[in-house]
C-alpha positions as CSV (number, residue, x, y, z in Angstrom):
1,X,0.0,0.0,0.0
2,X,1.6,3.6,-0.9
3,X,-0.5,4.8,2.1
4,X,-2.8,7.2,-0.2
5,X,-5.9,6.7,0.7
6,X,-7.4,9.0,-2.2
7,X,-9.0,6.8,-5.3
8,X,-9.7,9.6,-7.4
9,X,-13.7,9.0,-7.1
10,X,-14.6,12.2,-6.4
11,X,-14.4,12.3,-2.5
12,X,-15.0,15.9,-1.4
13,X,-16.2,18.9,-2.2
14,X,-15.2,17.8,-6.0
15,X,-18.4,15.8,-6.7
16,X,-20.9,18.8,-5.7
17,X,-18.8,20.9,-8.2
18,X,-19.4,18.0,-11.2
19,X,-23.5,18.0,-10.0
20,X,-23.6,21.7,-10.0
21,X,-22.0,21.7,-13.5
22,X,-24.4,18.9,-14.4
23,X,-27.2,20.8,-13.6
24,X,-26.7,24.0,-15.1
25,X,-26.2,22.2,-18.3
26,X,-29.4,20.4,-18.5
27,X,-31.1,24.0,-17.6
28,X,-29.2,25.8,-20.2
29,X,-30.6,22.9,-23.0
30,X,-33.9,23.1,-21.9
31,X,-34.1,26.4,-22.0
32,X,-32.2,26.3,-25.2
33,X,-34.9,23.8,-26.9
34,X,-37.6,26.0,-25.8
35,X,-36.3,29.3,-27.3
36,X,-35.7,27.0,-30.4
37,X,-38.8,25.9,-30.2
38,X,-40.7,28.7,-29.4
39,X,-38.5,31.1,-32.1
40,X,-39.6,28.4,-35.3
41,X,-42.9,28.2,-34.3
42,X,-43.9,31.6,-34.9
43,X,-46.2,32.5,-38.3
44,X,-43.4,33.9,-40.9
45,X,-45.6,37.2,-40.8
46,X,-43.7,37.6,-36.6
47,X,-40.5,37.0,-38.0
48,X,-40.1,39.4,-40.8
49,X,-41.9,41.6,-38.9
50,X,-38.7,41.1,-36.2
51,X,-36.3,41.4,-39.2
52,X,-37.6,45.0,-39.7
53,X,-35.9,48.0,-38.0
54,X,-38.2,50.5,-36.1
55,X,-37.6,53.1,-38.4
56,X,-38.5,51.4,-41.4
57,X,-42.3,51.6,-40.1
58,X,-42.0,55.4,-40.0
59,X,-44.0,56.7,-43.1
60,X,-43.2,60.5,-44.0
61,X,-45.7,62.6,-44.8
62,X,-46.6,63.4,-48.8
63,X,-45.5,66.1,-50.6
64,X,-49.4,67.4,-50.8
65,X,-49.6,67.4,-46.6
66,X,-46.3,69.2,-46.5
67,X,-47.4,72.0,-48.9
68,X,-50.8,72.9,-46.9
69,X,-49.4,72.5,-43.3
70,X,-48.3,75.9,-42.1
71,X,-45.3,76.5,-40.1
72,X,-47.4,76.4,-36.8
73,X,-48.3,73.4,-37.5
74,X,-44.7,71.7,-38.6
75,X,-43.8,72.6,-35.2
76,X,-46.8,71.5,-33.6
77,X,-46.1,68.1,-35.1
78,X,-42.1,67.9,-34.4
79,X,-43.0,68.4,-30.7
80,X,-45.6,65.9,-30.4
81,X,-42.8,63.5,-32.4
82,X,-40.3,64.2,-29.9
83,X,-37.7,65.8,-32.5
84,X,-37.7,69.2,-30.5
85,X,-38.0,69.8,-26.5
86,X,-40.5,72.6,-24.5
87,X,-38.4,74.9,-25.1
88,X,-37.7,75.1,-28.5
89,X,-41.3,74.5,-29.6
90,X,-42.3,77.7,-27.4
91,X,-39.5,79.8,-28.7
92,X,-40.1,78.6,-32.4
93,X,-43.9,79.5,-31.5
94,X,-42.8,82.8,-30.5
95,X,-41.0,83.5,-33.1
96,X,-44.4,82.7,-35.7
């Protein structure tokens, strides 16, 4: 006998550490399988609807709306779009 008692089995704190890595494994491919599964199952209409960037869905105005809107109202709308803050608008209101 060499006098180690150690067979290499996994004695210690070394066996949790193997189950904790077996765990997260199966939990990350089940999760994986049902993101799969969940991703192809969706009508093609979702997905190429996802494939499309937020701006594309923007629509600018037409030529015809530009021409009748007055400059009041050009403001009006690029404050309620966000494009200019309070401050602006009220200046550029002012300024009408």
């Amino acid at each position: 006998m060499m006098g180690n008692d150690y067979c290499g089995h996994g004695a210690g704190w070394e066996g949790w550490v193997m189950v904790l890595f077996m765990i997260v494994f199966v939990v990350a491919a089940v999760i994986a399988i049902i993101y799969f599964v969940r991703y192809f199952a969706q009508p093609q209409a979702t997905q190429a609807q996802l494939a499309q960037p937020q701006a594309a869905q923007f629509v600018a105005p037409s030529a015809a709306a530009v021409a009748t809107e007055s400059a009041q109202d050009i403001v009006r709308r690029r404050y309620a779009s966000g494009e200019i803050e309070r401050d602006e608008y009220l200046q550029k209101l002012g300024d009408l």
